[in-house]
N, C-alpha and C positions, 0 to 999 in steps of 0.2 A: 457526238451521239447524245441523244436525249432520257431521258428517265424512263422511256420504256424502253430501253436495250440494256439486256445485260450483259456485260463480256464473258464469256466462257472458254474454258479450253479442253482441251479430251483429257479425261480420267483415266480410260481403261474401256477394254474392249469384255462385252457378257457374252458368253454362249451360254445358250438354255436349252433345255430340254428338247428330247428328236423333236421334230418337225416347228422347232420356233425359232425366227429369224434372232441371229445376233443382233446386240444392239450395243452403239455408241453412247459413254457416256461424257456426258458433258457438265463440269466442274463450274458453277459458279464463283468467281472471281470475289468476293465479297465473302463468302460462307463454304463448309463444305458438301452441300446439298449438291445432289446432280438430279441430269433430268435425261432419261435413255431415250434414245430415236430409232427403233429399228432400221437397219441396215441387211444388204445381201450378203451374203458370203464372200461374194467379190470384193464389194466394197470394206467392207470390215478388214481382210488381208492387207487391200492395197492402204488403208490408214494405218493399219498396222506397220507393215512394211518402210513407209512413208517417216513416222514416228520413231521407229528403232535407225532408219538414216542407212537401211539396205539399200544396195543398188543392183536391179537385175539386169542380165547379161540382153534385154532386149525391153524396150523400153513400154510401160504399162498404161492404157490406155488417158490414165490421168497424167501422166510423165507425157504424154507427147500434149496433151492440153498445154501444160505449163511452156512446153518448147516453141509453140505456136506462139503465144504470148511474148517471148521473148523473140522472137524472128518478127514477129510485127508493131513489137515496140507500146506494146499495151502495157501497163500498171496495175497491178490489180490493187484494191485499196483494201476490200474489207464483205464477209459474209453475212448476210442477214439471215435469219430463221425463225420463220413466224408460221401460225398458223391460219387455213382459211378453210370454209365450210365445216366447222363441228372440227375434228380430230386430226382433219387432216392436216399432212406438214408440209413446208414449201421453203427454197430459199432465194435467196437472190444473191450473184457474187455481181462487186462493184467494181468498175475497172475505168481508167480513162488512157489518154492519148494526149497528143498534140493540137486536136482538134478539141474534143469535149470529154464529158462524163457520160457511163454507160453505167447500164447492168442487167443481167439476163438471168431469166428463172432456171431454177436446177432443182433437179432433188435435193432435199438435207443432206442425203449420204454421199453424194457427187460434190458437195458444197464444201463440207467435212475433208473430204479427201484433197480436192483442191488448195483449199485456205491451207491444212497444214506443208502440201509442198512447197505454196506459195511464201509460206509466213504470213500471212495476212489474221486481222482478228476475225473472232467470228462472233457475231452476237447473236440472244439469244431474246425474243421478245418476253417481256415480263409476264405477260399471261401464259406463255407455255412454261416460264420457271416457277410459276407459282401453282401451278395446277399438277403440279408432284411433289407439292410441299415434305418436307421431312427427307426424301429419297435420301439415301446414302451407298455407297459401295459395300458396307456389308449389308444391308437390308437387302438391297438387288440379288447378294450371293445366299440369305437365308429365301430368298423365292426358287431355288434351285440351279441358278445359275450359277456359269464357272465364270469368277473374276480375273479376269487379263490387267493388272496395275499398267498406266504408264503414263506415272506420276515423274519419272526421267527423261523421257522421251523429249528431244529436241524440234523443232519443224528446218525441213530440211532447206529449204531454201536460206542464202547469204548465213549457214554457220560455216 
């Protein structure tokens, strides 16, 4: 990876106030600045879920992601997350084979979710960690939100 990827890993899940989506936070790897990406409801559980290393009795739409992966002998390598047009977010997951190297856009929160079933890193482009400079987990909970820690949380894949 080069100087504009920052590694990051999930801090903790925010709920905010009615009508505002959850949001993932993402710990930079160097400092302890995060930088939140809103997420669905859905998504936020299943990283959640994902994180504390729950297993449900039928298997969750990113859980068969990952099984596919492994039935076809994919790799996955590593998530990128950058942003394009003004604010918006985007990710790419990276995966190869026996033939070559791939990687396919997703949402951040589908990327998030992935990466940590997978084990895989996730980076985070420098321009969107620096464009929340200062952020912190208690700053995000004096904006009204409720902080979810999960500073223990394992990624479920190969422990």
């Amino acid at each position: 990876m080069n100087t504009s990827w920052i590694p990051v890993t999930p801090a903790g899940v925010a709920a905010g106030p009615a009508h505002t989506d959850p949001v993932i936070l993402l710990r930079g790897a160097s400092d302890q600045r995060v930088v939140g990406l809103p997420l669905g409801a859905a998504e936020a559980g299943s990283i959640v879920l994902a994180l504390e290393g729950a297993v449900s009795n039928e298997p969750q739409t990113h859980d068969l992601f990952v099984t596919l992966f492994d039935l076809h002998g994919l790799e996955p390598r590593h998530v990128m997350i950058y942003s394009a047009h003004g604010r918006e977010r985007r990710a790419r997951l990276s995966y190869s084979d026996r033939h070559g190297n791939y990687s396919l856009r997703l949402r951040p929160s589908d990327a998030v979710a992935l990466a940590v079933r997978m084990g895989v890193p996730i980076y985070l482009h420098v321009a969107l960690y620096r464009s929340q400079h200062g952020a912190t987990p208690e700053r995000v909970e004096g904006d009204g939100y409720a902080y979810l820690p999960l500073d223990r949380a394992q990624t479920t894949r190969g422990n």
